[in-house]
C-alpha positions, 0 to 999 in steps of 0.5 A: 289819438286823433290827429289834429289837422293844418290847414286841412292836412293831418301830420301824417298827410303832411308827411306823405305828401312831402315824401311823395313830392320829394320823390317824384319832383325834387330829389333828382334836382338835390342829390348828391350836392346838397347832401346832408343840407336841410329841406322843405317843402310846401305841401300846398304848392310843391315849392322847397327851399334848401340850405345849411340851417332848418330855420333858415329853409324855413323862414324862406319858405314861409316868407314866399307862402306865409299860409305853407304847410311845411314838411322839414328833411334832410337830403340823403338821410332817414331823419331830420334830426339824430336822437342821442349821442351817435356812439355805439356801445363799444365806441363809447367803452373805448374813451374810458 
């Protein structure tokens, strides 16, 4: 399946260039006290936003740059967002 591209960039430039970004010029900036916190980042200009709410982060960021092309993460986590209920087979046993 080909990827389909925002203003120029496909879903996995996006997702590159916010890592690296991230890495390179904010990470040092956040952590540890915004851990947990959502943030974005613009991956045209290199321009994040960071707080409690995803849509808030959001909305900011594209209130500053309407035409930015956002990658969204959590600081300190793998993953915006958790899939399913966060029990582990045994833990979820043990409520019964």
């Amino acid at each position: 399946m080909k990827s389909v591209k925002r203003h120029g960039f496909t879903k996995e430039e996006v997702v590159r260039r916010g890592r690296e970004i991230y890495e390179r010029e904010i990470r040092a900036k956040v952590e540890p006290e915004h851990d947990g916190e959502f943030l974005v980042v613009d991956v045209t200009t290199g321009s994040y936003e960071v707080g409690e709410s995803d849509v808030a982060v959001s909305d900011h960021a594209l209130q500053k740059n309407p035409d930015a092309v956002l990658y969204l993460m959590r600081v300190g986590r793998p993953a915006a967002y958790r899939m399913g209920a966060g029990l582990t087979p045994t833990a979820a046993r043990s409520q019964y």
